[in-house]
TIKOL-893493 format. One record per residue (C-alpha): residue number from 1; residue in one letter; x, y, z. Coordinates in steps of 0.1 Angstrom, whole numbers, plus 5000, padded with zeros to 4 digits. Layout:
REM residues N
<node k="NUM" r="A" east="X" north="Y" up="Z"/>
...
//
This chain:
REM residues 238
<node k="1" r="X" east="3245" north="1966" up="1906"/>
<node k="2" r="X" east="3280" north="1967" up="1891"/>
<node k="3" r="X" east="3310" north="1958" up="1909"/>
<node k="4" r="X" east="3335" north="1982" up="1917"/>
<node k="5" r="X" east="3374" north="1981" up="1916"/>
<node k="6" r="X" east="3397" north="2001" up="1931"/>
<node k="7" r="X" east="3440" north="1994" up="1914"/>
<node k="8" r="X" east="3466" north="2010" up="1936"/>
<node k="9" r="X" east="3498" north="2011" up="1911"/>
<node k="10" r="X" east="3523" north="2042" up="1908"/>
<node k="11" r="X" east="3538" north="2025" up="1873"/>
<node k="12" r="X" east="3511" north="2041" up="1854"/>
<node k="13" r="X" east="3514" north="2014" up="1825"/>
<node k="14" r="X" east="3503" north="1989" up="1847"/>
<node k="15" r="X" east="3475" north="2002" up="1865"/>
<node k="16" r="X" east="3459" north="2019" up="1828"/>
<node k="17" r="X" east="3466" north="1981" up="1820"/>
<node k="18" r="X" east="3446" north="1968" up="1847"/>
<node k="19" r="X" east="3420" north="1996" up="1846"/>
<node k="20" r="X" east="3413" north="1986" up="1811"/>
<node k="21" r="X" east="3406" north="1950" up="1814"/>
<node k="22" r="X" east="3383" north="1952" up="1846"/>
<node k="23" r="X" east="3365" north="1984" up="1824"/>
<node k="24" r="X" east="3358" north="1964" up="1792"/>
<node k="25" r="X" east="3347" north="1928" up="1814"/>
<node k="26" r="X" east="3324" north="1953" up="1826"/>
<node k="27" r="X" east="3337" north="1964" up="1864"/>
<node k="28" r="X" east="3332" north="2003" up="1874"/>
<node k="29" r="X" east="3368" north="2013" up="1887"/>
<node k="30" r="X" east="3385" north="2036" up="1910"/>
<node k="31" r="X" east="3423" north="2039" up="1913"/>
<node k="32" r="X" east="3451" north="2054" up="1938"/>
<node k="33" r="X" east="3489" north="2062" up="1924"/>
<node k="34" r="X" east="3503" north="2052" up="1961"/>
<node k="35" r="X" east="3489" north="2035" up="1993"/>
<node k="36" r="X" east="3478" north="2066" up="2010"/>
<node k="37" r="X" east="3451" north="2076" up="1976"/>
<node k="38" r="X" east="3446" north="2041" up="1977"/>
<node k="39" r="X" east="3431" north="2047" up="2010"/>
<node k="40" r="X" east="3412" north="2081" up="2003"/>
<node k="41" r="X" east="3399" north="2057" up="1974"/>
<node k="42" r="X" east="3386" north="2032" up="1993"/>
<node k="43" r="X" east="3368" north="2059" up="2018"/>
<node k="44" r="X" east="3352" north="2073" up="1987"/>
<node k="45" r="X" east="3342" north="2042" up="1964"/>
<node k="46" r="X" east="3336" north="2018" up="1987"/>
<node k="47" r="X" east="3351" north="1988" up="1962"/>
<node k="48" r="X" east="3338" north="1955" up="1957"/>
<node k="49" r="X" east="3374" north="1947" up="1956"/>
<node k="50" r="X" east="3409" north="1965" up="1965"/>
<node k="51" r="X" east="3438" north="1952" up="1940"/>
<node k="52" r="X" east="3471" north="1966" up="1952"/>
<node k="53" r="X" east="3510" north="1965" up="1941"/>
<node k="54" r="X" east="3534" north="1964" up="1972"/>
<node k="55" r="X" east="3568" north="1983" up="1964"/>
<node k="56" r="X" east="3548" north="2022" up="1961"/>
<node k="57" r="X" east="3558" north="2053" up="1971"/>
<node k="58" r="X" east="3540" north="2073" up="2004"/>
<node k="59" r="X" east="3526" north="2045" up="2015"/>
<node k="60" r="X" east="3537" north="2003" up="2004"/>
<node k="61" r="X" east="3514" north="1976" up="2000"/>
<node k="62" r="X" east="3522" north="1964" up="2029"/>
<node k="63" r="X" east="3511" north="1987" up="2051"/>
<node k="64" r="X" east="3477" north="1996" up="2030"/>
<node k="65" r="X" east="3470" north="1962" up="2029"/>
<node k="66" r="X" east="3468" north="1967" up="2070"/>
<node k="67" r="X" east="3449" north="1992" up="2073"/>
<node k="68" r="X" east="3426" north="1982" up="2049"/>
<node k="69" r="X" east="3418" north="1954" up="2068"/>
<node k="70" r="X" east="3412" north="1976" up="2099"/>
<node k="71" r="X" east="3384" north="1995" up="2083"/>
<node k="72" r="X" east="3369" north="1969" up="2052"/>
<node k="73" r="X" east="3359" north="1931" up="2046"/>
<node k="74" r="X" east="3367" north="1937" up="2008"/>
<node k="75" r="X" east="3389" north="1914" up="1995"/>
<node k="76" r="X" east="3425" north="1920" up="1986"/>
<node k="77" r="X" east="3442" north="1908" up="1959"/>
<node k="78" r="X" east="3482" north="1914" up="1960"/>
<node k="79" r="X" east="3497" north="1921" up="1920"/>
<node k="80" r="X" east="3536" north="1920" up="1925"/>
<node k="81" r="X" east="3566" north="1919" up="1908"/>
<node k="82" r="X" east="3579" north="1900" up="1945"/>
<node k="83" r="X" east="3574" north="1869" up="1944"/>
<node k="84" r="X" east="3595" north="1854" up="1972"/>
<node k="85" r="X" east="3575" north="1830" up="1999"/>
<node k="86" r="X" east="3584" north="1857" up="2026"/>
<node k="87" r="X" east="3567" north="1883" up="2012"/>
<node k="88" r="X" east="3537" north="1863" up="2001"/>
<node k="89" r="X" east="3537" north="1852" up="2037"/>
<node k="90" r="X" east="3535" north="1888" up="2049"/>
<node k="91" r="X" east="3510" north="1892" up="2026"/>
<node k="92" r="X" east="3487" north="1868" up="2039"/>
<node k="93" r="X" east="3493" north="1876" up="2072"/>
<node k="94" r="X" east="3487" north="1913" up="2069"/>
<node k="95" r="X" east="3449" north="1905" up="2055"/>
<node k="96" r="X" east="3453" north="1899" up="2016"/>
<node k="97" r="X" east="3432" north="1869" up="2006"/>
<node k="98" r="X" east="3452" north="1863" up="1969"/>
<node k="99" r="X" east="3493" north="1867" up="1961"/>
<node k="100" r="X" east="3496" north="1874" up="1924"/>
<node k="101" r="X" east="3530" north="1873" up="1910"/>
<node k="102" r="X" east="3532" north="1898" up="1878"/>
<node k="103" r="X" east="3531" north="1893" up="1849"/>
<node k="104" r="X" east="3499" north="1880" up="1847"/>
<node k="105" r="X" east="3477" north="1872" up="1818"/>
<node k="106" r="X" east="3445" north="1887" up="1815"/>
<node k="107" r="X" east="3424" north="1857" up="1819"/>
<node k="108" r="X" east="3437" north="1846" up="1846"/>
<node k="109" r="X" east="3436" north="1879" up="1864"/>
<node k="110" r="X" east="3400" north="1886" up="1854"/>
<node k="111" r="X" east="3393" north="1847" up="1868"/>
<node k="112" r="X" east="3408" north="1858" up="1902"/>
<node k="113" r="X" east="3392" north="1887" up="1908"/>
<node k="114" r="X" east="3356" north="1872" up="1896"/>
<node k="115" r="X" east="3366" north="1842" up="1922"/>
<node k="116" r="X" east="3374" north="1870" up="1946"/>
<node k="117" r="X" east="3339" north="1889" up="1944"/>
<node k="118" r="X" east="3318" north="1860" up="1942"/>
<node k="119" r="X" east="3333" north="1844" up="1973"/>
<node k="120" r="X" east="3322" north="1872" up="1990"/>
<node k="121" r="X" east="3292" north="1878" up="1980"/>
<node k="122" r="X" east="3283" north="1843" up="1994"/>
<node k="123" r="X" east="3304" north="1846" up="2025"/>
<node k="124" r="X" east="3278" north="1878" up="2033"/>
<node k="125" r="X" east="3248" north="1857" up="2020"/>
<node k="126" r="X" east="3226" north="1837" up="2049"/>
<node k="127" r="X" east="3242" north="1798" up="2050"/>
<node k="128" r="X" east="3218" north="1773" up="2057"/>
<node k="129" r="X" east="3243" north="1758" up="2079"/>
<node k="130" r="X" east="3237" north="1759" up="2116"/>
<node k="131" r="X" east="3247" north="1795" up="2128"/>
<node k="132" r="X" east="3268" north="1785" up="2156"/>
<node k="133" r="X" east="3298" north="1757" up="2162"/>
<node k="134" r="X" east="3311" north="1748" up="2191"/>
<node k="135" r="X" east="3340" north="1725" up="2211"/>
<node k="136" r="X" east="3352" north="1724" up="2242"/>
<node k="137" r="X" east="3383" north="1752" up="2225"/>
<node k="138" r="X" east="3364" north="1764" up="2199"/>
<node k="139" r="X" east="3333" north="1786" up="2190"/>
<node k="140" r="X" east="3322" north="1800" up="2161"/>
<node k="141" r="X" east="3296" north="1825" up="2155"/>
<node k="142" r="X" east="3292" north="1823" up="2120"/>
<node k="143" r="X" east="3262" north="1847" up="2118"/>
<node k="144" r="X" east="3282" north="1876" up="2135"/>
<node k="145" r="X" east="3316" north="1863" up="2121"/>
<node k="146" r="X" east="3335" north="1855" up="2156"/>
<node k="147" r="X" east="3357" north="1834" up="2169"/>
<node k="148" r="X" east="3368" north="1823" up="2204"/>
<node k="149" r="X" east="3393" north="1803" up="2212"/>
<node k="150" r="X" east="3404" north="1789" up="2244"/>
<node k="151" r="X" east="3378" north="1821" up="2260"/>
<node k="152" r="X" east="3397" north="1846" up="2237"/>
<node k="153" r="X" east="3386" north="1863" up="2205"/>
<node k="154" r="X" east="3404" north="1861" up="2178"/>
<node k="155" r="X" east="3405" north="1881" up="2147"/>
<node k="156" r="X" east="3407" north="1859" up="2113"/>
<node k="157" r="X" east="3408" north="1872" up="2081"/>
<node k="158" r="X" east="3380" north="1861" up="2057"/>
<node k="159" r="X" east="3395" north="1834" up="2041"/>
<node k="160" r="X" east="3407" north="1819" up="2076"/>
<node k="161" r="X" east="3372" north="1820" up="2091"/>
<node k="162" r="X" east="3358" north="1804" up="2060"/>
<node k="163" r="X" east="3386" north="1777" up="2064"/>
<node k="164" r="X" east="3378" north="1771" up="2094"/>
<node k="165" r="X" east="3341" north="1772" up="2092"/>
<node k="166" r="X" east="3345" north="1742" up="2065"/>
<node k="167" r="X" east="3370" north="1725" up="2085"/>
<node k="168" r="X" east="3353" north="1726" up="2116"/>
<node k="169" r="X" east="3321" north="1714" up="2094"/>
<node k="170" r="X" east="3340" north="1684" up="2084"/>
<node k="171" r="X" east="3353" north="1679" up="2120"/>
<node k="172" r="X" east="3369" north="1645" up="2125"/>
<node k="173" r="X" east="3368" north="1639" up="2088"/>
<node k="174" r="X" east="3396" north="1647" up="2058"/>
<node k="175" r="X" east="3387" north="1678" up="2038"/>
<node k="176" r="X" east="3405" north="1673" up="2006"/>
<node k="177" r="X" east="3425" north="1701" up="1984"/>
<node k="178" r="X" east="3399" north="1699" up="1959"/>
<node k="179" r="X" east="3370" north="1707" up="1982"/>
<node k="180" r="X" east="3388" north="1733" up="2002"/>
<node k="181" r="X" east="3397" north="1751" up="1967"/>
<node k="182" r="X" east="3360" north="1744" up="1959"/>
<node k="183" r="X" east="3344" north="1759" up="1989"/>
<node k="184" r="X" east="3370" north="1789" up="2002"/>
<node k="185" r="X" east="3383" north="1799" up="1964"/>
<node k="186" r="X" east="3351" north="1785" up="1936"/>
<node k="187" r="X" east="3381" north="1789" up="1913"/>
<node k="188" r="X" east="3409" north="1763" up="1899"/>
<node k="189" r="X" east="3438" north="1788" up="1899"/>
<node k="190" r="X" east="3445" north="1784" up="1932"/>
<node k="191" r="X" east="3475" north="1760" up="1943"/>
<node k="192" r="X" east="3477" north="1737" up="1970"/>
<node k="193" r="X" east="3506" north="1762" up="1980"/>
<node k="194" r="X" east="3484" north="1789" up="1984"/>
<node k="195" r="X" east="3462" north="1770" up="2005"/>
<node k="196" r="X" east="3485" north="1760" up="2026"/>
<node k="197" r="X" east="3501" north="1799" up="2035"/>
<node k="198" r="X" east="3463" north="1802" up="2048"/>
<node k="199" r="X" east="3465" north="1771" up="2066"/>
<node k="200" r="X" east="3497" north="1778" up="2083"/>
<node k="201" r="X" east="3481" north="1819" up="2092"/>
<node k="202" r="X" east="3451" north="1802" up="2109"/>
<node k="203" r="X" east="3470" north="1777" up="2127"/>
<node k="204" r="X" east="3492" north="1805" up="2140"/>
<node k="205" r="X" east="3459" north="1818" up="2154"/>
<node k="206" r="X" east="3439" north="1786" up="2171"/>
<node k="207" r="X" east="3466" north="1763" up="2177"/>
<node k="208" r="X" east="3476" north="1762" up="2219"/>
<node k="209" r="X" east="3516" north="1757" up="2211"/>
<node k="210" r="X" east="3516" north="1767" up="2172"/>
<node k="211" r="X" east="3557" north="1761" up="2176"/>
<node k="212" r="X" east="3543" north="1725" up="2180"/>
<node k="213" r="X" east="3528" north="1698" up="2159"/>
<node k="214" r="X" east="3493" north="1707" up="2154"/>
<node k="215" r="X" east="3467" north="1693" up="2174"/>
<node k="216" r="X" east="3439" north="1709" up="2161"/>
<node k="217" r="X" east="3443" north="1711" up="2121"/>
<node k="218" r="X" east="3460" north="1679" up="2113"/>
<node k="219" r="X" east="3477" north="1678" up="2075"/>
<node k="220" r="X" east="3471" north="1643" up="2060"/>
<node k="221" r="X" east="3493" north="1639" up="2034"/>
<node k="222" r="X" east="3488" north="1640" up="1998"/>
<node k="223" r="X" east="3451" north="1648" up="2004"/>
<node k="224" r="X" east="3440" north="1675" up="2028"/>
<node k="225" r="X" east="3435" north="1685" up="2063"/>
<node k="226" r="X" east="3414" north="1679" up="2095"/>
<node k="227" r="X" east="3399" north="1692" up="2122"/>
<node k="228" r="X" east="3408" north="1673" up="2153"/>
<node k="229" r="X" east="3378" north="1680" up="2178"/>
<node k="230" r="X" east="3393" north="1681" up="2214"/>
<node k="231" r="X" east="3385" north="1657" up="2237"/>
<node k="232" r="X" east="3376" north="1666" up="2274"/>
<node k="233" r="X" east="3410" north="1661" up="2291"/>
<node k="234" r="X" east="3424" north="1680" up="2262"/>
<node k="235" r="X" east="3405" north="1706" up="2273"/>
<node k="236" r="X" east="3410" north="1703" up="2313"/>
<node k="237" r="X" east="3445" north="1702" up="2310"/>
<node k="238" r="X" east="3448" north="1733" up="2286"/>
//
């Protein structure tokens, strides 16, 4: 079956642009001139993928990007001309699971989306991985996609659960940039800064002070992160 594609852009140039290089690497497409046809596109198509510009009329990226999230598990891929660390932040935050900054070559951008696609297709696939983790803070269904922290669930976007699920199945040990790039994005296009924005969303999300130094996903320098697994008294005391 084909994968489909669905470009919200109002600057016409752009998205016929964009519609024209998924089109001939051989992607069925859908598009929306503004967040709100974006939406009644997504109801419709059902894409594979949602690719979205931010500054729109009607409705912004922003705010699609939201309530995309409420209703789909497809993955969003940002294309903006804004390209400051706030709004990438937002980004993230909001549900996207790439920040593009245009312009952008074709290659790359057809790279991105593939990596996009394919990541979840796997993410839905069964794991051979045990279904279920577990700490004395921590659980993870992985079969039913929850999380529970500290007795509360907790919503994580797809890219933070899968960090997490690889962190957590590395617990104790350093998961390097390499491998997290490896696992979460199968592509090389993504920085280590990228990486990090997702870092810094999930510990907003699973950490018991996140104003604090981490306790649970420890940055070691130069090479990765790790999951700390709490201890008992960690755990009473919390």
């Amino acid at each position: 079956m084909t994968d489909k594609v669905l470009v919200v852009d109002d600057e016409q140039p752009v998205r016929d642009l964009l519609l024209t290089w998924l089109e001939e690497a051989g992607y069925e497409t859908c598009f929306g001139t503004n967040g709100l046809e974006g939406l009644q596109a997504l109801y419709e198509h059902r894409p594979d993928l949602v690719i979205a510009d931010i500054m729109m009329p009607e409705m912004d990226g922003f705010e699609f990007c939201r309530q995309v999230r409420q209703v789909s598990k497809a993955p969003i891929m940002i294309l903006s001309g804004l390209g400051q660390e706030v709004e990438k932040i937002k980004g993230f935050d909001l549900g996207a699971d790439d920040y593009v900054v245009k312009p952008v070559g074709m290659d790359e951008f057809l790279a991105r989306a593939a990596a996009l696609i394919r990541r979840t297709r796997w993410s839905d696939s069964p794991q051979v991985n045990e279904d279920r983790y577990q700490d004395s803070e921590i659980t993870i269904q992985r079969e039913r996609h929850e999380v529970w922290v500290r007795g509360e669930r907790v919503d994580l976007t797809p890219i933070e659960f899968k960090l997490l699920g690889l962190l957590t199945e590395w617990a104790g040990k350093t998961c390097s940039i390499d491998e997290i790039r490896k696992r979460v994005w199968e592509s090389p296009h993504y920085s280590a800064e990228v990486v990090r924005w997702h870092i810094a969303s999930l510990r907003n999300k699973i950490e018991a002070d996140p104003n604090q130094s981490p306790q649970r996903i420890v940055t070691v320098w130069g090479v990765g992160y790790r999951y700390e697994v709490p201890d008992a008294s960690e755990a009473e005391s919390s």
